[in-house]
N, C-alpha and C positions, 0 to 999 in steps of 0.2 A: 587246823586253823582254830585258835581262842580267840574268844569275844569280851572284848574291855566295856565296858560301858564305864563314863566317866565324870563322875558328878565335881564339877570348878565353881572354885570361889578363888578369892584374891588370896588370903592368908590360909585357907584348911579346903583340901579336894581330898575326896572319896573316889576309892575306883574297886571295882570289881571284873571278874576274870572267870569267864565260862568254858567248858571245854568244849570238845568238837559234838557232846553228846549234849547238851546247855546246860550241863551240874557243874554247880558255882565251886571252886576251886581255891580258890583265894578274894579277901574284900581287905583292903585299908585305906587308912585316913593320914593323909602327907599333909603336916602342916607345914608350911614356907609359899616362896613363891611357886609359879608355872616354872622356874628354871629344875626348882626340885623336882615337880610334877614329872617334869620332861626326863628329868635325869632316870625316873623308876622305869617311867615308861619304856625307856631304852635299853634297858635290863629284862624287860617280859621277853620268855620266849618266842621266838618267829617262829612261821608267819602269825600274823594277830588283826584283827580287824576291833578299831575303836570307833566309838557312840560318846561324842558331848551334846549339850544343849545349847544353841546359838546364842550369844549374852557377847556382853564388851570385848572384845576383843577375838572373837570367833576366827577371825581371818587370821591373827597369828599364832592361835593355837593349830589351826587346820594348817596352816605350812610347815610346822614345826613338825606336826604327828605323823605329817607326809611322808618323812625322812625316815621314818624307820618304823611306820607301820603300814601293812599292805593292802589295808584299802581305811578310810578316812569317812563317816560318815557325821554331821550335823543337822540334828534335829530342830525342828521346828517349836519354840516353846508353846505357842498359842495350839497346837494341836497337841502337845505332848497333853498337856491340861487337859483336856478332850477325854485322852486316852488314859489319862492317871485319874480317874474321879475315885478319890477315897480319899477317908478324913483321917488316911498314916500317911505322913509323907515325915524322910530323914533321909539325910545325906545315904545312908548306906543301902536303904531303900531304893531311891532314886539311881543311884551306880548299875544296882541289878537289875533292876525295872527298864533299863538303858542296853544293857548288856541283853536282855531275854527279846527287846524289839531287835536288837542288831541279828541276834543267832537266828528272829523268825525270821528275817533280813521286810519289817516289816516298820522300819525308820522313816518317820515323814521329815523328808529330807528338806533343805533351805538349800539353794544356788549359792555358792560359796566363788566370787569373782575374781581375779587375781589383783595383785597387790594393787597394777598403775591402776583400777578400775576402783579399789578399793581409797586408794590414796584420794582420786579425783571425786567420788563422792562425798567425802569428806570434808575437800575444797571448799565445796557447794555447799555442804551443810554448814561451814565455818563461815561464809559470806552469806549465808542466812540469819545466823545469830549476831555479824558484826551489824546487820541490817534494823535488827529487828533492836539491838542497844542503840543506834542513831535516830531510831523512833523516840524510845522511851527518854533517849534526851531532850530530845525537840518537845516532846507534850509536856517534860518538868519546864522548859526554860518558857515554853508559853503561862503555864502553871502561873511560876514566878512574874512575870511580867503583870498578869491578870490579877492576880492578888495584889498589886500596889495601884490598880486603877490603868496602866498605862498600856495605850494599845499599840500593837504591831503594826506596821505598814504593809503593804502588800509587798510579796518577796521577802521574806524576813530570811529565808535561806540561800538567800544571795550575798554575794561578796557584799554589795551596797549596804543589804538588811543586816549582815555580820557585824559590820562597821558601825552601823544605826547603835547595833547593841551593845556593842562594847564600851560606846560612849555616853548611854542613857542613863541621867540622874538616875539614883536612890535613896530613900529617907536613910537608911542606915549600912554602916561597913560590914553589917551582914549577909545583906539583900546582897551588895555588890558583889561580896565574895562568891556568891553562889552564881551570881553570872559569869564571872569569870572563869570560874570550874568547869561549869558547863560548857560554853564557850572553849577553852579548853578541850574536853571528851568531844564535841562536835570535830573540831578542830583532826583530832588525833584519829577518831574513828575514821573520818571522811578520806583520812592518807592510806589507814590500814584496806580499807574500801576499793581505792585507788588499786593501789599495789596487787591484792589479792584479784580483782576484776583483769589487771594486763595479763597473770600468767592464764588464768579461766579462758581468757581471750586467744592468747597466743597458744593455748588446747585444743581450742574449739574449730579456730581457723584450719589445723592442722588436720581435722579428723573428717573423714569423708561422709558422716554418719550427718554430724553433725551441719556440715555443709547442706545435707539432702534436705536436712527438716526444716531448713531455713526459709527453700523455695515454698515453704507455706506461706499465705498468706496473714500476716501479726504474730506469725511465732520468732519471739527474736533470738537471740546468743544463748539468753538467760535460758530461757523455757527448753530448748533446742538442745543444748548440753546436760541439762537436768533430765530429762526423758532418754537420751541415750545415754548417758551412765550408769541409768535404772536399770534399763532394758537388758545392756550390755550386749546380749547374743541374741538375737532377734527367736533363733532358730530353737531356744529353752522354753518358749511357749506353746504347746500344743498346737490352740486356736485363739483365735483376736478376745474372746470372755476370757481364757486365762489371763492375758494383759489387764483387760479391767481390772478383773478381780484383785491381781496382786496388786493394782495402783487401788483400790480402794472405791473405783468408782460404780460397782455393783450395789442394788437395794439390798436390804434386809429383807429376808423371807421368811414364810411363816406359812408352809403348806402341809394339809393335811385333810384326806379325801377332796370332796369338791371343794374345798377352801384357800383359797393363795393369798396371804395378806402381804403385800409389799411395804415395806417400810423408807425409811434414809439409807442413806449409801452407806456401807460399809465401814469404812473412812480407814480402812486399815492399809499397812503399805506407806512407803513416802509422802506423808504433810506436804514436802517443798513442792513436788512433781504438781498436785494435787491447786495448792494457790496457785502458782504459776502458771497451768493452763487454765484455770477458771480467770486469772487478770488476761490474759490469752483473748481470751470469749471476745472480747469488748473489741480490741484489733482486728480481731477479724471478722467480726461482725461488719466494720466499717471498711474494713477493704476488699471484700468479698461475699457478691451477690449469693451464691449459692448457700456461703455457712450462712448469713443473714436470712435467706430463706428457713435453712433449717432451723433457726431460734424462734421465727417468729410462728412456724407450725407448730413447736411443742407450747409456745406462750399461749398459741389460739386466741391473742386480742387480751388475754386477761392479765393485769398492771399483778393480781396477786399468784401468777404464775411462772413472773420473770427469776425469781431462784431456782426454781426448777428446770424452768428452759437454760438458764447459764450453764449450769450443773450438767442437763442431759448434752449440751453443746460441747463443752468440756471433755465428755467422754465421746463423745464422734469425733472432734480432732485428735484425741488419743488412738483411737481405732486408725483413724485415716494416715496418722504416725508411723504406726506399728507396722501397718499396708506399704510404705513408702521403705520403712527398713527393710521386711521383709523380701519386695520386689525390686528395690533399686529404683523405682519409679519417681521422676518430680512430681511434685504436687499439682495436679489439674483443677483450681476451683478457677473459675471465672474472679477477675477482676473488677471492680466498682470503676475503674479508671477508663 
């Protein structure tokens, strides 16, 4: 068995080649694309075992290297860092530094998901960004409006408020034009919005996973599909902390002898998962006695502890999540109803 470790970039990858004893045997540098990459790799002697470091495109180099290498390992870059502290770091470096964890077989591995998993996260993250540009519209077009004195009506994101604005004097055919622009990108994002939410939809309904997380109480399509995408295999987490943990929703620590200093949560892992059950908190605060219970004990009454109680709420719904994948079970909170 040789051991590849394989340092990628888009235009120039590095790779190196250990033998069964871990004496480096061969190191080069392929400039072109991954098609080139691939084409070398498929010429190393079999069998071979390769080491990259998870980056854009991780999932189609991990299928590709599947095909004709006999075992496929992705490294974790946030720990690789950990593990590489020193002020030499070079591509060729990096290749055999990759190659010597694969031969200790001592690779901090990433969960590598298969394509549809891979595809439908994507989805998600792509109707977060078309999300977050139908924001950044709406506070320029309010922007605009506020700068010439002229105020909005209530609903200004209604058909009615659309209509308001598309017909609303301006001192100059500049003003105008940039309403109309806007107006416009509202317009166009709000279809791509559309569109992308029916197939999300017509996903979600489909998946049994998703179905289960529903019977919670405030967790809707959105949150619901976003958590099992993440998750994907319920059965890749040890214990219910390693779920946190990869969602990000663990403190910072800081122990040593009798000292534990807890910090903010981690925040690492999934952003989307992370908003999504904290807007979460609020729905089922109001539909459900029990999580309403649980916020208001970590709050203890205090108005400057409601971020934290959301936060620590947030990851008890995620726990209570992972429960429900785990066991198949519906959700058991009591109803406000």
């Amino acid at each position: 068995m040789w051991y590849v470790g394989l340092d990628v970039h888009s235009k120039r990858s590095t790779y190196c080649i250990l033998d069964e004893n871990g004496r480096k045997i061969k190191s080069r540098t392929v400039r072109g694309t991954w098609r080139k990459v691939l084409g070398e790799m498929a010429q190393i002697k079999s069998p071979f075992a390769v080491c990259f470091e998870a980056s854009t495109g991780y999932g189609y180099l991990y299928d590709r290297l599947s095909r004709i290498a006999e075992r496929v390992s992705v490294a974790h870059p946030g720990h690789l860092r950990l593990i590489f502290r020193s002020k030499r770091k070079h591509d060729r470096l990096d290749a055999y530094r990759l190659a010597k964890l694969l031969f200790l077989d001592e690779v901090p591995g990433v969960h590598v998901p298969a394509v549809e998993v891979r595809a439908w996260r994507g989805m998600i993250e792509h109707r977060e960004r078309l999300v977050r540009e139908r924001v950044r519209a709406k506070n320029q077009m309010r922007a605009l409006l506020r700068s010439q004195g002229i105020v909005a009506p209530k609903g200004l994101w209604t058909k009615r408020g659309l209509a308001w604005a598309a017909e609303v004097p301006f001192p100059t055919e500049f003003h105008a034009l940039q309403r109309d622009i806007l107006l416009e990108r509202l317009q166009s994002l709000s279809a791509m919005l559309k569109r992308v939410e029916k197939e999300l939809d017509r996903k979600g309904a489909r998946h049994s996973g998703v179905v289960l997380l529903r019977t919670m109480p405030g967790i809707g399509m959105r949150t619901a599909e976003a958590v099992m995408a993440y998750v994907a295999d319920p059965a890749r987490f040890g214990r219910t902390k390693a779920v946190a943990s990869y969602f990000g929703f663990v403190p910072c620590q800081d122990a040593s002898a009798d000292r534990n200093r807890l910090g903010h949560i981690t925040r690492q892992g999934p952003a989307t998962v992370r908003r999504l059950l904290t807007e979460a908190v609020w729905q089922a605060i109001r539909l459900s006695t029990d999580v309403r219970a649980y916020f208001e004990r970590i709050r203890r009454g205090d108005p400057e502890r409601k971020k934290i109680a959301v936060t620590a709420t947030a990851h008890y719904l995620l726990r209570v999540m992972y429960a429900m994948l785990r066991t198949g079970e519906v959700c058991r909170f009591s109803s406000t109803g």
